[in-house]
C-alpha positions as a printed NumPy array, in Angstrom:
array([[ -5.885,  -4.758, -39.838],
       [ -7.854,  -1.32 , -38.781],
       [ -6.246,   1.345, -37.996],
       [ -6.461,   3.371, -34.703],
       [ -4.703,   6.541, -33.197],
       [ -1.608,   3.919, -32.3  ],
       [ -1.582,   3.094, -35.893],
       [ -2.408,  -0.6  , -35.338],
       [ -4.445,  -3.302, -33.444],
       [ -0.826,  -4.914, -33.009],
       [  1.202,  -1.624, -31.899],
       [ -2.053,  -1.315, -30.015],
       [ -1.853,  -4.241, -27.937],
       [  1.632,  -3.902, -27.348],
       [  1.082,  -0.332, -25.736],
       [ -1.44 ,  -2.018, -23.721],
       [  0.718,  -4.906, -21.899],
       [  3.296,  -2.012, -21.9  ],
       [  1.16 ,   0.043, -19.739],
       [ -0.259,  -2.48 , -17.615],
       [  3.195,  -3.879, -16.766],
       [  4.271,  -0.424, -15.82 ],
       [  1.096,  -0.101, -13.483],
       [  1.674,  -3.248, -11.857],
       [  5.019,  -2.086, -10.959],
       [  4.171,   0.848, -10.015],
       [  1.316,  -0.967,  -7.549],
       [  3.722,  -3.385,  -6.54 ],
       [  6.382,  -0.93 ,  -5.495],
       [  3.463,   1.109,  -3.583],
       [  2.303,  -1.625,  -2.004],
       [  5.811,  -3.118,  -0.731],
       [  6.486,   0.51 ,   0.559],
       [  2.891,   0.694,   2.342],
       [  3.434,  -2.778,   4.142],
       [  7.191,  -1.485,   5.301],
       [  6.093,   1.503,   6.535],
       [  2.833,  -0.053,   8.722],
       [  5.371,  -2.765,   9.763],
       [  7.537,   0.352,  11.041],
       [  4.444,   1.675,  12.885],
       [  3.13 ,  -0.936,  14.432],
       [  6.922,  -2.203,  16.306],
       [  7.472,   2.216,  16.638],
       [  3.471,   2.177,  18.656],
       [  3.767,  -0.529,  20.221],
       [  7.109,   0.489,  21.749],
       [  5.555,   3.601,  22.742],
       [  2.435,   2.103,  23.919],
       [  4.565,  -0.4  ,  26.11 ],
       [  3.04 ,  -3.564,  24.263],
       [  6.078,  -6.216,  24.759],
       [  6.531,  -9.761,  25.013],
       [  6.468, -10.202,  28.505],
       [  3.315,  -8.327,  28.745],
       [  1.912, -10.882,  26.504],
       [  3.39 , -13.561,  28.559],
       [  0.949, -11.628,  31.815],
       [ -1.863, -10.562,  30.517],
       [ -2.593, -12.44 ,  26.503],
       [ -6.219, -10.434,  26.536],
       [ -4.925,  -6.916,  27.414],
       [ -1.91 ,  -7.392,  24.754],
       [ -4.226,  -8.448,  22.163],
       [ -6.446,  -5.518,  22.944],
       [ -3.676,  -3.282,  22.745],
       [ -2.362,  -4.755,  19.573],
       [ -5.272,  -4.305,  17.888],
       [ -6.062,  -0.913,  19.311],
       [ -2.558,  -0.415,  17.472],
       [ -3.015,  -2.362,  14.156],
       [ -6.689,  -0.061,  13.526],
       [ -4.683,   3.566,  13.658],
       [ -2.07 ,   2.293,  11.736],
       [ -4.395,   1.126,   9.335],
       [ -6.021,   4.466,   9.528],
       [ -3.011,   6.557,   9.191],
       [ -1.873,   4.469,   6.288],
       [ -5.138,   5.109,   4.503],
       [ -5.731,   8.606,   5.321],
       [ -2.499,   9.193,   3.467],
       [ -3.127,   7.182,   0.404],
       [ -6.113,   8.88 ,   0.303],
       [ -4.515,  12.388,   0.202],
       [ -2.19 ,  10.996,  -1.967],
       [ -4.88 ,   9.605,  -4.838],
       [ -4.339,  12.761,  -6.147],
       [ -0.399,  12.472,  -6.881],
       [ -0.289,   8.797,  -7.714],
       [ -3.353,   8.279,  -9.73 ],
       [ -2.934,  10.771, -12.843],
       [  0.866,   8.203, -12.847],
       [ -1.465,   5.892, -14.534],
       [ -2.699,   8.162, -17.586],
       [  0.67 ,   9.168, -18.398],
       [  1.725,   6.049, -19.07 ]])
């Protein structure tokens, strides 16, 4: 067996799936709270915007307009933030 700054290939390897599980955690926790939070702002816009059910029921095209109108700046909002935020989460990843 060769030896390596972990002092093995199996201590090695056993870092490795350590540090991978604790990413995928990490991502999994980021992405739960991501999808909660444009859940949140699509019902919180949509109430503002007026988009309900019984405008659906009128008028399917201008609801699905809206909706989407509403659906793209969430999107946006959520992404401007994770990119501002690549700079807090990411170096997570090389401490581990």
């Amino acid at each position: 067996m060769s030896q390596n700054k972990f002092g093995s290939r199996a201590y090695c390897h056993i870092y490795g799936k350590i540090k991978l599980s604790c990413c995928f955690a990490y991502l999994n926790d980021l992405n739960r709270d991501v999808q909660e939070t444009y859940d949140l702002l699509i019902r919180q816009y949509a109430k503002i915007e007026n988009v309900t059910e019984e405008l659906k029921a009128s008028d399917n095209f201008e609801w699905v307009r809206r909706m989407n109108s509403i659906q793209q700046s969430c999107q946006h909002f959520i992404f401007c933030n994770l990119q501002r935020m690549k700079c807090v989460f990411l170096p997570i990843f090389y401490l581990l």
